[in-house]
Each structure stands twice: as structure tokens, then as C-alpha cells.
TORDRENTOR-656597 format. One record per atom (N, C-alpha, C, O): residue number from 1; atom name; x, y, z. Coordinates in nm, 3 decimals. Example, Ala and Ser with C-alpha at 12.3 -4.5 7.8 and 13.67 -1.06 7.14 Angstrom:
+-----+-------+---------+---------+---------+
! num ! atome !      xx !      yy !      zz !
+-----+-------+---------+---------+---------+
!   1 !     N !   1.319 !  -0.569 !   0.780 !
!   1 !    CA !   1.230 !  -0.450 !   0.780 !
!   1 !     C !   1.320 !  -0.330 !   0.780 !
!   1 !     O !   1.424 !  -0.332 !   0.846 !
!   2 !     N !   1.285 !  -0.225 !   0.708 !
!   2 !    CA !   1.367 !  -0.106 !   0.714 !
!   2 !     C !   1.290 !   0.003 !   0.787 !
!   2 !     O !   1.341 !   0.114 !   0.804 !
+-----+-------+---------+---------+---------+
END
This chain:
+-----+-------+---------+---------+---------+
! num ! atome !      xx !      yy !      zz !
+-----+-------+---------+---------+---------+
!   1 !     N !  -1.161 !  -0.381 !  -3.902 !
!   1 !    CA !  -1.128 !  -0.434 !  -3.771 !
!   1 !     C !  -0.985 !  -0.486 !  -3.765 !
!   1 !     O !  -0.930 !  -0.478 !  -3.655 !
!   2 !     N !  -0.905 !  -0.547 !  -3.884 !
!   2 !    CA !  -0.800 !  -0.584 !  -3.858 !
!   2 !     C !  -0.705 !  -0.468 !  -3.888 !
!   2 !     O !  -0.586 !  -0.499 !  -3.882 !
!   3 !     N !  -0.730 !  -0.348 !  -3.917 !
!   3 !    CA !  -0.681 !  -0.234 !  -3.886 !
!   3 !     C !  -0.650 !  -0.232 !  -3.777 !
!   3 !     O !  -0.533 !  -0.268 !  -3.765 !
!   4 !     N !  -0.694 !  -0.209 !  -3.693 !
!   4 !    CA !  -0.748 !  -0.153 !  -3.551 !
!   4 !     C !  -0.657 !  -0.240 !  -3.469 !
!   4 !     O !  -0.564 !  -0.197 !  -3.400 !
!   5 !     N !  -0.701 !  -0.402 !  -3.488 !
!   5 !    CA !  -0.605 !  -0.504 !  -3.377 !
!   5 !     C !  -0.431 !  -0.510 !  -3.452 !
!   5 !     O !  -0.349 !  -0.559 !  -3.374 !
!   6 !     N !  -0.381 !  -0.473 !  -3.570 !
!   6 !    CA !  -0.260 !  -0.413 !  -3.584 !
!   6 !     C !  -0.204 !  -0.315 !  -3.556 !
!   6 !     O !  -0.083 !  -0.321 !  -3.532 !
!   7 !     N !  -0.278 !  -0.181 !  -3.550 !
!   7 !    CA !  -0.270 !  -0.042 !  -3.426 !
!   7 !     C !  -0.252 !  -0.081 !  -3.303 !
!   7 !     O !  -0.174 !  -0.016 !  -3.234 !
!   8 !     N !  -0.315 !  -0.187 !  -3.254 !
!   8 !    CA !  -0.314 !  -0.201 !  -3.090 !
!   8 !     C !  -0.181 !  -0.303 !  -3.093 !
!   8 !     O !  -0.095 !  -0.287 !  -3.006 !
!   9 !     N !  -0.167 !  -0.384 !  -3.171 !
!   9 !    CA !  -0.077 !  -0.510 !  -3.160 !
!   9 !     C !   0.087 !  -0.404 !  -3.191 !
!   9 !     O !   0.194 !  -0.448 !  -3.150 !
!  10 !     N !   0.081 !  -0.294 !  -3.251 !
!  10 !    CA !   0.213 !  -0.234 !  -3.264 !
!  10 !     C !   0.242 !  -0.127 !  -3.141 !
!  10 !     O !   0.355 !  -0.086 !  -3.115 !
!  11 !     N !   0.133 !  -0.090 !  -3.074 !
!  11 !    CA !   0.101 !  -0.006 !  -2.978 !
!  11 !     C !   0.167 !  -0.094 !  -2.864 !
!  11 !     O !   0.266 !  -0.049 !  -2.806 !
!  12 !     N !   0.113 !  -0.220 !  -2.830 !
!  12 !    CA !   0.182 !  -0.291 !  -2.749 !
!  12 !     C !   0.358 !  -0.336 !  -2.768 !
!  12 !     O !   0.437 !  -0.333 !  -2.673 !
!  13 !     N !   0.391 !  -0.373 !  -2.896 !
!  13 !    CA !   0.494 !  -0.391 !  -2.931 !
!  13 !     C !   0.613 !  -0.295 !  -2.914 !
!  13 !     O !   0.724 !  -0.339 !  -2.883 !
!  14 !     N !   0.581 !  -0.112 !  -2.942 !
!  14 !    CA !   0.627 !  -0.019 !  -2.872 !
!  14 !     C !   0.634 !  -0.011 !  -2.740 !
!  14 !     O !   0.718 !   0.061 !  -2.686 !
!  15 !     N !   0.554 !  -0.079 !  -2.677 !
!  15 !    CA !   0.533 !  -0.081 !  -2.540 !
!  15 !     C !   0.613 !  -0.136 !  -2.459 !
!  15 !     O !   0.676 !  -0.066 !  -2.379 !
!  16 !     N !   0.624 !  -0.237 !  -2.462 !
!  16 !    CA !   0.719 !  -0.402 !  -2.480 !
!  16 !     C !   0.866 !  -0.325 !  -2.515 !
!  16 !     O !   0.930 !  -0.342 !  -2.411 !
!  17 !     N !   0.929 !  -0.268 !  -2.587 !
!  17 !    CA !   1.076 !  -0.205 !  -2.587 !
!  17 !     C !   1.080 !  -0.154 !  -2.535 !
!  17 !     O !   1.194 !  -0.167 !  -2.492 !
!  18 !     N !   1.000 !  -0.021 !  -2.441 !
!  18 !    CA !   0.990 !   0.059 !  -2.349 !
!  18 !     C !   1.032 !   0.003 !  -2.211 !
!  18 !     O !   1.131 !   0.023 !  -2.142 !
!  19 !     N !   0.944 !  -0.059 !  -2.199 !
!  19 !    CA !   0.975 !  -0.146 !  -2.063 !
!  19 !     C !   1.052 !  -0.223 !  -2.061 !
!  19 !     O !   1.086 !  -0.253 !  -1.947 !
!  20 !     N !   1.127 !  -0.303 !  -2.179 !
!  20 !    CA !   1.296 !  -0.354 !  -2.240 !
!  20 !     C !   1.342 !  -0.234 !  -2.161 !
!  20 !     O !   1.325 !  -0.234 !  -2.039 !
!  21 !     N !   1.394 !  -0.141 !  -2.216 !
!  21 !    CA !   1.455 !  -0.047 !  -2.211 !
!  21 !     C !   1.456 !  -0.018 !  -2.067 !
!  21 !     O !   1.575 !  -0.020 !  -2.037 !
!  22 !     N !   1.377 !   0.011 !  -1.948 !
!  22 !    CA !   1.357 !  -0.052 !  -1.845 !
!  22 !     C !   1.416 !  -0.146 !  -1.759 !
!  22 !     O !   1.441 !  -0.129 !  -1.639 !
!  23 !     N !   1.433 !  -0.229 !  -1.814 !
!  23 !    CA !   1.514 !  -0.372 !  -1.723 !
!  23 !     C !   1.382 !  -0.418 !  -1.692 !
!  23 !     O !   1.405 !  -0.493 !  -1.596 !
!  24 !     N !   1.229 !  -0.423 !  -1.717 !
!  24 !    CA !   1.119 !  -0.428 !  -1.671 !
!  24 !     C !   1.110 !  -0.591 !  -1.711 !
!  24 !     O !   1.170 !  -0.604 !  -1.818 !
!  25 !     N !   1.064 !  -0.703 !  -1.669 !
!  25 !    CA !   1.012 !  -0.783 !  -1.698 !
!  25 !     C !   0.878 !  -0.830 !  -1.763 !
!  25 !     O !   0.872 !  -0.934 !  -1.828 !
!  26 !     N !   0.806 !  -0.776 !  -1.749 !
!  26 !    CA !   0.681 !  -0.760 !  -1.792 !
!  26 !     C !   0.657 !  -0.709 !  -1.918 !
!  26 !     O !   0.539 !  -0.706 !  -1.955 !
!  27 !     N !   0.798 !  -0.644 !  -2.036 !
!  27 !    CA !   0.770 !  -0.623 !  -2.137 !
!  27 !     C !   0.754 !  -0.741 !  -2.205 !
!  27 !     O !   0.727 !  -0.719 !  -2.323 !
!  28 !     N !   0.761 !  -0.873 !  -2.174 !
!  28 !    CA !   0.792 !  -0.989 !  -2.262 !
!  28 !     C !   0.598 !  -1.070 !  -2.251 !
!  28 !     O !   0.562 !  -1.167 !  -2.317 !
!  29 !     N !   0.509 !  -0.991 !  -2.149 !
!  29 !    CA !   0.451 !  -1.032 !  -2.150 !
!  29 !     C !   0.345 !  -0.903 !  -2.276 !
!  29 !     O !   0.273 !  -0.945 !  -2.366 !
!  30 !     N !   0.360 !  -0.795 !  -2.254 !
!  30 !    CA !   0.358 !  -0.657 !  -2.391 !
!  30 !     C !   0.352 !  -0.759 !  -2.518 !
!  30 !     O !   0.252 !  -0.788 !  -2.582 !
!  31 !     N !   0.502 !  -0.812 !  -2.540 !
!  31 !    CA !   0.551 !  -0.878 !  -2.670 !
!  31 !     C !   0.466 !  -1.012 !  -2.743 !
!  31 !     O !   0.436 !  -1.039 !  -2.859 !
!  32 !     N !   0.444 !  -1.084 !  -2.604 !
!  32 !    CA !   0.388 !  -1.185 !  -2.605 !
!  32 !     C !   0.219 !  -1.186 !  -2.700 !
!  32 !     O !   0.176 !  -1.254 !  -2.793 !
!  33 !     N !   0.173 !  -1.098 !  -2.636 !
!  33 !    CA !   0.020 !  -1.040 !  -2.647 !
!  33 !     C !   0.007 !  -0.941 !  -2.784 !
!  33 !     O !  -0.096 !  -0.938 !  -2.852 !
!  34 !     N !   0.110 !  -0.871 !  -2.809 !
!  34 !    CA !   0.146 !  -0.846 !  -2.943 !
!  34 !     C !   0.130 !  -0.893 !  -3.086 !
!  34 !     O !   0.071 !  -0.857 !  -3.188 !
!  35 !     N !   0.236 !  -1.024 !  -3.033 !
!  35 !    CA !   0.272 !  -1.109 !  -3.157 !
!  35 !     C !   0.173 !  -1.180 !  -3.173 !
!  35 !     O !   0.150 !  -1.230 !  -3.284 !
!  36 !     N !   0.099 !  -1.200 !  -3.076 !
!  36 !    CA !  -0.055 !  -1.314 !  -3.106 !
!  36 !     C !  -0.152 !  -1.223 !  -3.151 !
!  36 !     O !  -0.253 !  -1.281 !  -3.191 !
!  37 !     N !  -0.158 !  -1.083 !  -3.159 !
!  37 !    CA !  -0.248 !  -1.036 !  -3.252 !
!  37 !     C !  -0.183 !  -0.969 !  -3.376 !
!  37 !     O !  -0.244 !  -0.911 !  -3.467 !
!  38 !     N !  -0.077 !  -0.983 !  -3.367 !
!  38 !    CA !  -0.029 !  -0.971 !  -3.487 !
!  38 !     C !  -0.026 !  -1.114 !  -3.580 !
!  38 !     O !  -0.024 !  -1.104 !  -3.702 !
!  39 !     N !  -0.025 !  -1.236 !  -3.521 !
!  39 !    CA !   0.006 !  -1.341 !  -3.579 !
!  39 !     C !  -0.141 !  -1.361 !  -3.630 !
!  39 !     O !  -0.144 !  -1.453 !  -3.713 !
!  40 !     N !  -0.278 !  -1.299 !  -3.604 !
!  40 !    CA !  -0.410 !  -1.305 !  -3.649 !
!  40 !     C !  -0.458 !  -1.225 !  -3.724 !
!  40 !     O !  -0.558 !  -1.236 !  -3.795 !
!  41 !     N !  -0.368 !  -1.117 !  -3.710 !
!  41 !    CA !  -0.380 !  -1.006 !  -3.844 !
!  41 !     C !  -0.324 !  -1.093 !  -3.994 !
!  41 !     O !  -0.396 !  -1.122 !  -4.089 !
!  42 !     N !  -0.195 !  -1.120 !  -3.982 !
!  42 !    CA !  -0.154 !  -1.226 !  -4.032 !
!  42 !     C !  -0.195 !  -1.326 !  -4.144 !
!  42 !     O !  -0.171 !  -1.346 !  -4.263 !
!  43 !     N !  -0.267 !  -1.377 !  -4.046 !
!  43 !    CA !  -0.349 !  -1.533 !  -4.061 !
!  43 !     C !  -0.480 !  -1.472 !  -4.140 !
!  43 !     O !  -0.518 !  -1.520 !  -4.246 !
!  44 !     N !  -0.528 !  -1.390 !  -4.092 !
!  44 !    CA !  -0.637 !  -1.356 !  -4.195 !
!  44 !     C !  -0.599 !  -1.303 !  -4.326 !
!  44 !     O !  -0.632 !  -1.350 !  -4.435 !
!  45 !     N !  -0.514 !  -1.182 !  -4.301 !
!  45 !    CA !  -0.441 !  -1.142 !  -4.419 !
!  45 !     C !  -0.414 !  -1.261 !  -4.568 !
!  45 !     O !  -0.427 !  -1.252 !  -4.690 !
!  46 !     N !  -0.378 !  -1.351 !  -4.487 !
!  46 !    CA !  -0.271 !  -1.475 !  -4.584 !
!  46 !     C !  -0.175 !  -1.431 !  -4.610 !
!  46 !     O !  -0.142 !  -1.421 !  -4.729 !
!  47 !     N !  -0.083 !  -1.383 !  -4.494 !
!  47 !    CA !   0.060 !  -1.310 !  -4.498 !
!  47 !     C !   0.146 !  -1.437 !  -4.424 !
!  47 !     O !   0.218 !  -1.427 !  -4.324 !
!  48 !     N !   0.117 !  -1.554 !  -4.500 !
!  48 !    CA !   0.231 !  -1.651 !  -4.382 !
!  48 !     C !   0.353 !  -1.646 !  -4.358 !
!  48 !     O !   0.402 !  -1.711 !  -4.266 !
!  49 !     N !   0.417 !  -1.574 !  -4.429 !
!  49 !    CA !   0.588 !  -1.563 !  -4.400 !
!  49 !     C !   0.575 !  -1.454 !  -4.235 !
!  49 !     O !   0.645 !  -1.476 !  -4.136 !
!  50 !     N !   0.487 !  -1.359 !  -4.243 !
!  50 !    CA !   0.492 !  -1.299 !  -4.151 !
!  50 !     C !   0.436 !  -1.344 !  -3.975 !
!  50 !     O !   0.449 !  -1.305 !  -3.859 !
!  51 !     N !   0.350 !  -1.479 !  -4.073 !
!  51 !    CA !   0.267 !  -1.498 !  -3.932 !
!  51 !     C !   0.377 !  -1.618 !  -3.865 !
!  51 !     O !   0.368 !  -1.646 !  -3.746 !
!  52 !     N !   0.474 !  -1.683 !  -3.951 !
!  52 !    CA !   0.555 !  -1.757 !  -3.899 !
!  52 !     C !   0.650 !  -1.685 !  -3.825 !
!  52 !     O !   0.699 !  -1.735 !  -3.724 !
!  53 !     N !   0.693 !  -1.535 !  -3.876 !
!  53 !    CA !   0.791 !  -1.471 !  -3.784 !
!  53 !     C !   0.682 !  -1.426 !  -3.671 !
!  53 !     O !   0.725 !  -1.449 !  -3.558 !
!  54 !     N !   0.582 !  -1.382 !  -3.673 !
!  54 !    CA !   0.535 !  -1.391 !  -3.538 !
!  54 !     C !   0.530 !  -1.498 !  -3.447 !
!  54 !     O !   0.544 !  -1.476 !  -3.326 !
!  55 !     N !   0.508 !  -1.627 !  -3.496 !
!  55 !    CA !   0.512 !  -1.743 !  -3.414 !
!  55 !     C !   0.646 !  -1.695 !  -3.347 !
!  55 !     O !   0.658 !  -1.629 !  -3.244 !
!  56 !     N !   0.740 !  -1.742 !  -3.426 !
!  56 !    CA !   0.870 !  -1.731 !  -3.394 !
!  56 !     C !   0.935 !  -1.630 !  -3.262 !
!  56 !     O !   1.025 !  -1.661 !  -3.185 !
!  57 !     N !   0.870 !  -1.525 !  -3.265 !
!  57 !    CA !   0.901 !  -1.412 !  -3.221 !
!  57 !     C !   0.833 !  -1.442 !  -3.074 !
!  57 !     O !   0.884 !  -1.418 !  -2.965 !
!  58 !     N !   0.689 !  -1.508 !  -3.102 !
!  58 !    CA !   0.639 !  -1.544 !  -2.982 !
!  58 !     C !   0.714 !  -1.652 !  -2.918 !
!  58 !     O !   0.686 !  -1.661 !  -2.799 !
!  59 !     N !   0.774 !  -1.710 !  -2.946 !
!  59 !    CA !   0.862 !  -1.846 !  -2.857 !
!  59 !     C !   1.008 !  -1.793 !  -2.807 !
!  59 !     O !   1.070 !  -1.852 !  -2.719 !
!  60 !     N !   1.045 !  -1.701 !  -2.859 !
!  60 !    CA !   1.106 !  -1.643 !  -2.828 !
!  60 !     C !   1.137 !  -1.552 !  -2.680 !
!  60 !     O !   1.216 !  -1.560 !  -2.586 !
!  61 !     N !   0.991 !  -1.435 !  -2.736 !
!  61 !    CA !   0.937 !  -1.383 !  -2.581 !
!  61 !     C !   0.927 !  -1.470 !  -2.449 !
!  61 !     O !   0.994 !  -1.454 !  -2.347 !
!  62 !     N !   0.832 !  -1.562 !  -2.471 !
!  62 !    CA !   0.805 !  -1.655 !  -2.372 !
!  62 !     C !   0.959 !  -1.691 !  -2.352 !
!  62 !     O !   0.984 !  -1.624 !  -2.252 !
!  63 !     N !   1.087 !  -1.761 !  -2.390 !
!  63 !    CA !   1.221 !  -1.827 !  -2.358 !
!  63 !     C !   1.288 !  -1.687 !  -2.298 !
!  63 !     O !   1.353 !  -1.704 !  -2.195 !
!  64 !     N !   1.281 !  -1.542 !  -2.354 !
!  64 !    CA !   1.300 !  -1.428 !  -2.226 !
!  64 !     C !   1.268 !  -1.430 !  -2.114 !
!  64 !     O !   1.341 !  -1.445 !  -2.016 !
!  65 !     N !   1.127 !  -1.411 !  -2.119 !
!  65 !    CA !   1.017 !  -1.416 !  -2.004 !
!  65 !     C !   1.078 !  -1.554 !  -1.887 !
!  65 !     O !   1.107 !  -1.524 !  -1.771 !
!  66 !     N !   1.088 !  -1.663 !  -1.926 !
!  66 !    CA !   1.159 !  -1.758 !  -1.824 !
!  66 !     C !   1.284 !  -1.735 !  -1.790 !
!  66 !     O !   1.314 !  -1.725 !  -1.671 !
!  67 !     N !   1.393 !  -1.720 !  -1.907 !
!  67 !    CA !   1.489 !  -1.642 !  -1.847 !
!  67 !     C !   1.536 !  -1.557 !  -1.765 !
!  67 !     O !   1.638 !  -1.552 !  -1.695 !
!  68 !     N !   1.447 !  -1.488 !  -1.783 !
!  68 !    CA !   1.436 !  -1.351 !  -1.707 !
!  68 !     C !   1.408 !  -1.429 !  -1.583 !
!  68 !     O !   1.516 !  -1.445 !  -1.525 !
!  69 !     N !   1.344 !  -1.467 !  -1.539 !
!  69 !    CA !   1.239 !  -1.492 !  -1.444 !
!  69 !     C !   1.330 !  -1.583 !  -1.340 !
!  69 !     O !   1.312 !  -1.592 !  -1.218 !
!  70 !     N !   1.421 !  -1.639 !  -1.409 !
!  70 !    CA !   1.563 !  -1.731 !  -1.291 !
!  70 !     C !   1.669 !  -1.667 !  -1.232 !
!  70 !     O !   1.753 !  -1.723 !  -1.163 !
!  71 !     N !   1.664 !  -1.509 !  -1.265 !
!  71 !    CA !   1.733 !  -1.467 !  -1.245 !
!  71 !     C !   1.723 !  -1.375 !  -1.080 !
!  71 !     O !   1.819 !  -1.309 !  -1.040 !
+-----+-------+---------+---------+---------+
END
């Protein structure tokens, strides 16, 4: 199963640059939803260096996503 939600979590993550690529806003919400199942792939794994760059990556998205969003 944590196969499967890292297939979908990179599936979205491709997704998310696409719609970057775009000018689309809504890829940050792709990214967002991503990194939180990637950050649970992660967490189960006991991969913490990685699940901290997902945190990371997620606070990130979200500080786009508002950015974006004043504009």
C-alpha cells in the first residue's frame, strides 16, 4: 500500500509542475497534497531526512499558494 500512495503522491507532484508550467495556480494545491503523502510514505518508512524535506517543501507550497493568490 505504501507503494501505491508514493505512485499517486509522484503522479500528483508531476502534476503540480505541469500546471507550474502553466502559470496555473492550483498546482501548489497538486504539491501540497503530494508532499503530505509523501511525508506518510516517509514516516512509515523511517526515512526522516526525507519526511523533513517534505514538511519543508509543504510550507513552502502553501507560502506560493498565498503568494500567488495577492497577486
Amino acid at each position: 500500500m505504501i507503494e501505491v500512495i508514493g505512485i499517486i503522491s509522484m503522479c500528483l507532484s508531476v502534476m503540480g509542475v505541469v500546471l507550474n508550467n502553466r502559470k496555473l495556480k492550483v498546482c501548489f494545491i497538486f504539491w501540497i497534497i503530494s508532499n503530505f503523502l509523501s511525508a506518510y510514505v516517509h514516516y512509515n518508512s523511517e526515512v526522516y531526512s526525507l519526511l523533513l524535506r517534505d514538511c519543508i517543501f509543504t510550507v513552502l507550497a502553501f507560502e506560493g499558494w498565498f503568494k500567488w493568490s495577492k497577486k
